[in-house]
C-alpha positions in Angstrom: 106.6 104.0 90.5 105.6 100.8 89.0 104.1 100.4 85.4 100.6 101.4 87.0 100.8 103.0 90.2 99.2 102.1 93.0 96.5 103.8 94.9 97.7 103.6 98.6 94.9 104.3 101.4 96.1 105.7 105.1 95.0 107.5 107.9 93.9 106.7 111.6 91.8 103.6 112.7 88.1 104.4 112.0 89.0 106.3 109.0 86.9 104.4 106.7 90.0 103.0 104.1 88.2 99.5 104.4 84.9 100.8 103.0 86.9 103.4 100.6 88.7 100.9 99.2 86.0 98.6 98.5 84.0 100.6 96.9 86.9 102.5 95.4 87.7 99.2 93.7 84.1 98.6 92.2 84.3 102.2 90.5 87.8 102.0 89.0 87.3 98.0 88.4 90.8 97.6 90.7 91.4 94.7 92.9 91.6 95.9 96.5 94.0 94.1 99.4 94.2 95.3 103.5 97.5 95.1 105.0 96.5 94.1 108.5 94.2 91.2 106.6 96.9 89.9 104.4 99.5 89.8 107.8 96.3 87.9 109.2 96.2 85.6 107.0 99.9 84.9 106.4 100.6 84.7 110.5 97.6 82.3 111.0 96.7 85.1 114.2 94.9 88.3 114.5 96.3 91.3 114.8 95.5 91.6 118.6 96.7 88.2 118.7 100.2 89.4 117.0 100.4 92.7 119.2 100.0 90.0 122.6 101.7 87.4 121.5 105.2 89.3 120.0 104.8 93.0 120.5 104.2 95.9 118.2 107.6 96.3 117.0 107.6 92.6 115.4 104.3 93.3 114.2 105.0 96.8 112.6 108.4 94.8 110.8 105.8 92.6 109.0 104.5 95.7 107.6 107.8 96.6 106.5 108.2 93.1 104.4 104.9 92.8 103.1 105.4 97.0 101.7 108.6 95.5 100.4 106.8 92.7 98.4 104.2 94.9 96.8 106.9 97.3 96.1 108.1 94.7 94.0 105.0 93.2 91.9 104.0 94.6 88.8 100.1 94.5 88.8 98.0 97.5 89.9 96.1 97.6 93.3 93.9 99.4 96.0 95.9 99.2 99.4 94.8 99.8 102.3 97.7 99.9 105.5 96.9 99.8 109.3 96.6 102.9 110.8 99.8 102.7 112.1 102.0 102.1 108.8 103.4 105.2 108.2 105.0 105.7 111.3 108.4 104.0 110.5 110.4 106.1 108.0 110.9 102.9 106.3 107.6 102.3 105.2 107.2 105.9 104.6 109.4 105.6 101.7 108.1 102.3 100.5 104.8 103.8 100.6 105.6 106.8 98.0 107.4 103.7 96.3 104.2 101.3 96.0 102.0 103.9 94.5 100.0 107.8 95.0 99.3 107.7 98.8 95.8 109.0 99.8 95.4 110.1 103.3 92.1 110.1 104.6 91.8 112.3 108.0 89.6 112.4 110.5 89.1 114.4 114.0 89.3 112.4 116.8 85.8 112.8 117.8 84.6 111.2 114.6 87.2 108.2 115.1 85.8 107.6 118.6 82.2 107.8 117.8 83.3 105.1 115.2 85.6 102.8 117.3 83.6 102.9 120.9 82.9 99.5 121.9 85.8 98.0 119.3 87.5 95.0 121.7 89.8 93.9 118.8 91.9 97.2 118.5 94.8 97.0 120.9 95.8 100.2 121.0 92.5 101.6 122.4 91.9 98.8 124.9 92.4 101.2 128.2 90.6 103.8 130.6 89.9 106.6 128.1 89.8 105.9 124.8 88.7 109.4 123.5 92.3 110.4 124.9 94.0 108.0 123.6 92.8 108.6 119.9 93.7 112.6 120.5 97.0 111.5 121.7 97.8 109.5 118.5 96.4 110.8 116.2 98.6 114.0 117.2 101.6 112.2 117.0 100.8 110.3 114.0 99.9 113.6 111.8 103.0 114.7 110.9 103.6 111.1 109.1 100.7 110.8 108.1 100.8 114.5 106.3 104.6 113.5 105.1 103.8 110.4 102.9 100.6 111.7 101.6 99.8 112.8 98.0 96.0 113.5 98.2 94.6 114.7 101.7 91.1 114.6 102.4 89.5 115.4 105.4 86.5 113.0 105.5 84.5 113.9 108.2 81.1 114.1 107.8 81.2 113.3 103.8 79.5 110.5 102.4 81.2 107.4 101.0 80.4 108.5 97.7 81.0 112.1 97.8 84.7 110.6 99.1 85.4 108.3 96.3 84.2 111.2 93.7 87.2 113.9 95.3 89.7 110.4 95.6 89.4 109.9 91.6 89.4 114.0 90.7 92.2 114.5 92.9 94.1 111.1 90.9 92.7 112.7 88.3 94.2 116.3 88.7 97.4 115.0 89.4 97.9 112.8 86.3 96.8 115.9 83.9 99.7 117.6 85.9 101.7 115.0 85.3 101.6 115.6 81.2 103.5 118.4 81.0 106.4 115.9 81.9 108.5 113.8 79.7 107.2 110.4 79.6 109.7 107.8 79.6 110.0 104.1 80.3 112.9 102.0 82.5 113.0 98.5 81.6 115.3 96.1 83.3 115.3 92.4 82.5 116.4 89.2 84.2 118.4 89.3 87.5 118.2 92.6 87.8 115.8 92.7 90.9 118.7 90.3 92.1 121.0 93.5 92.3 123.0 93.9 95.6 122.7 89.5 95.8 124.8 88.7 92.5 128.7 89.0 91.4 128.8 92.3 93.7 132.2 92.6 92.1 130.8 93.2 88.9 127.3 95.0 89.5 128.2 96.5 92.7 126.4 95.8 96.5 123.8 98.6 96.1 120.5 96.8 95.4 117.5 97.3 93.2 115.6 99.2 95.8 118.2 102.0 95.9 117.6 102.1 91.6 114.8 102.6 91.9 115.4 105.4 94.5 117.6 106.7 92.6 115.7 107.1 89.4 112.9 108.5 91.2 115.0 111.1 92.6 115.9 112.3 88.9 112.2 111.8 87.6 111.3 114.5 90.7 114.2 116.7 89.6 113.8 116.5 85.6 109.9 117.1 86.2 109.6 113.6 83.7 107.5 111.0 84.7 109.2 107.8 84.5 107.9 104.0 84.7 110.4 101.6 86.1 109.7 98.0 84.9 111.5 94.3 85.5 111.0 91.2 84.4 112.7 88.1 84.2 110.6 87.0 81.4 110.9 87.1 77.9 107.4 87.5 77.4 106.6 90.1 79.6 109.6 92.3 78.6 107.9 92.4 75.0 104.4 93.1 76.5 105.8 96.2 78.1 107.7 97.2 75.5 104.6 97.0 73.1 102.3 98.7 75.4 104.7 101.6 75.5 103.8 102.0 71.7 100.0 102.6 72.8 100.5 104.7 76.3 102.2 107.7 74.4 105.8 106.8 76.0 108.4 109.6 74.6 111.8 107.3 74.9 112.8 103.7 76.6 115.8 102.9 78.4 116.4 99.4 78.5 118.7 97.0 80.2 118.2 93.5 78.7 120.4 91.6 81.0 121.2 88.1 79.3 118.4 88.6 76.8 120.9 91.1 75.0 122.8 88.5 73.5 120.0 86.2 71.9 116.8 88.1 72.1 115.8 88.9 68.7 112.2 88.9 69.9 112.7 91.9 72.1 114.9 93.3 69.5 112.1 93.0 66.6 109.6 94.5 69.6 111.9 97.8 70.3 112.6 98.6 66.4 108.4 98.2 66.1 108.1 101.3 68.9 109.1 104.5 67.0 110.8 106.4 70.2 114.3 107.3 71.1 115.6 104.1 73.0 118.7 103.8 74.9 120.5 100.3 75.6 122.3 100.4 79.3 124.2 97.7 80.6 125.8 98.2 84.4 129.0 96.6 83.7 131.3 97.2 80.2 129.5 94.4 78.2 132.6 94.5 75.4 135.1 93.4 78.0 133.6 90.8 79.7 133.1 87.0 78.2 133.0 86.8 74.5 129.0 85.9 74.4 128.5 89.2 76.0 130.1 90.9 73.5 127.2 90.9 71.5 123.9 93.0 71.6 121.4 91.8 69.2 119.4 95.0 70.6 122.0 97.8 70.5 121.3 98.2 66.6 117.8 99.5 67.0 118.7 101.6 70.0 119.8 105.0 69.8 122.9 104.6 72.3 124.3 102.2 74.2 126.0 103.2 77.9 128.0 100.2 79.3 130.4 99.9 82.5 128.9 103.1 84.0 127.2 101.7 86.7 124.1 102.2 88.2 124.8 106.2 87.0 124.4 104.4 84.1 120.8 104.7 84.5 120.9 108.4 85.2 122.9 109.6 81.7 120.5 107.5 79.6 117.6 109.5 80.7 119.8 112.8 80.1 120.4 112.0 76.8 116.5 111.1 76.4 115.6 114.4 77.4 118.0 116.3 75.6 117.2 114.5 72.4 113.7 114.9 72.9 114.5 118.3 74.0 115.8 119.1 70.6 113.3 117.5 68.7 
């Protein structure tokens, strides 16, 4: 999810995501990062430096954190993981999470005719490499195959022929998308903070699991639902306003603090003619006297409080139904 999602590159070493994703980049005008670069860069060290130095497992958790952090952002990218990513269950999930995961696959033979000679990959530093790449890449295909969205099998194709089937195949899947609901999540300051703050009053789950949990009723629902957060004023009306131009069908929208004083995002949801929803985790009318008010609840079409995070999950039932009826 995200409010653009992210086009997510894997497969083995040799596969050709840093090429695919710079060129992939140029053509849909989409900044590109690498994984293994960005770690690089952060740890001051290679990544055969990092393997030495503190072992795969410490590497393979810096994956984990830095999937975490883009998880997290909301701008669109190209991103390219080490071949090695989706191994961990972990990132796995975090992967579907970030954006639409393209695998590119290879045969072995192709890898190795690629890699021969390569002194900076650890893994392949030994007597036969050609083995070594069979024997990996046959116990890395079945995660490979379980994150993946788009699988292509690259061998032989050139780079442009490969970044032609990459953007039909994105494209494919957002026309199936369409016949899908489309509705919008927003959640406002201190709500990525979930699981952290007052866990007596909004619970110990955190944000990650909401967003889990919302995709898992997107999936079920067949509706295709954006998830958004911001502590910003600013960047709350943005989104709100670009859901009047992106042909979103209804907007859930939990305000946090800005419920009580926000007349800006108030004046922004009345301007977006779609069936809106105000949710608030904890019961909002029992709880200190400022919070009693909602300066947004008057141009919303209901308002769920003290429900929880299940909150969440009845606003977008009433969505659908009402846009069910209409």
């Amino acid at each position: 999810m995200g409010q653009e999602k992210n086009i997510i590159l894997i497969g083995f070493m040799g596969s050709g995501k840093t090429t695919v994703g710079l060129k992939l980049s140029y053509r849909l005008r989409i900044p590109v990062e690498d994984t293994d670069k960005l770690i690089e860069r952060r740890e001051n060290k290679s990544i055969r430096e990092l393997f030495a130095q503190e072992g795969e497992e410490a590497f393979r958790q810096k994956e984990t954190e830095l999937l975490r952090e883009i998880g997290s952002r909301n701008y669109r990218r190209i991103l390219s993981v080490g071949g090695g990513t989706p191994l961990r269950p972990e990132n796995r999930e975090l992967l579907k999470r970030c954006g639409t995961v393209v695998y590119l696959r290879i045969r072995p033979e192709t890898a190795y005719e690629r890699l021969k000679g390569d002194t900076n990959r650890p893994l392949l530093q030994c007597d036969d490499p050609l083995q070594r790449i069979r024997t990996l890449l046959a116990e890395r295909e079945e995660a490979y195959a379980a994150c993946a969205d788009v699988i292509l099998d690259v061998d032989g194709l050139p780079t442009e022929e490969i970044l032609t089937q990459i953007t039909n195949r994105l494209e494919q899947r957002e026309r199936q998308k369409d016949a899908g609901r489309k509705l919008l999540v927003i959640n406002g300051p201190n709500l990525n903070f979930l699981g952290i703050r007052e866990k007596s009053v909004y619970g110990t789950q955190d944000y990650a699991y909401l967003l889990d949990l919302i995709e898992k009723k997107g999936r079920e629902t067949k509706s295709r639902i954006t998830v958004f957060q911001s502590n910003h004023e600013g960047a709350i009306i943005d989104r709100i306003q670009e859901a009047y131009f992106d042909k979103t069908e209804g907007i859930v929208i939990n305000p946090g603090a800005y419920t009580h004083y926000s007349y800006a995002i108030r004046d922004a949801l009345a301007s977006v003619p779609v069936p809106k929803v105000e949710i608030h985790i904890s019961d909002i009318t029992k709880r200190e006297e400022f919070r009693r008010v909602s300066v947004t609840a008057p141009v919303c079409d209901r308002q769920i409080y003290g429900q929880g995070l299940d909150g969440y999950l009845q606003a977008i039932d009433f969505l659908l139904e009402l846009l069910g009826k209409r």
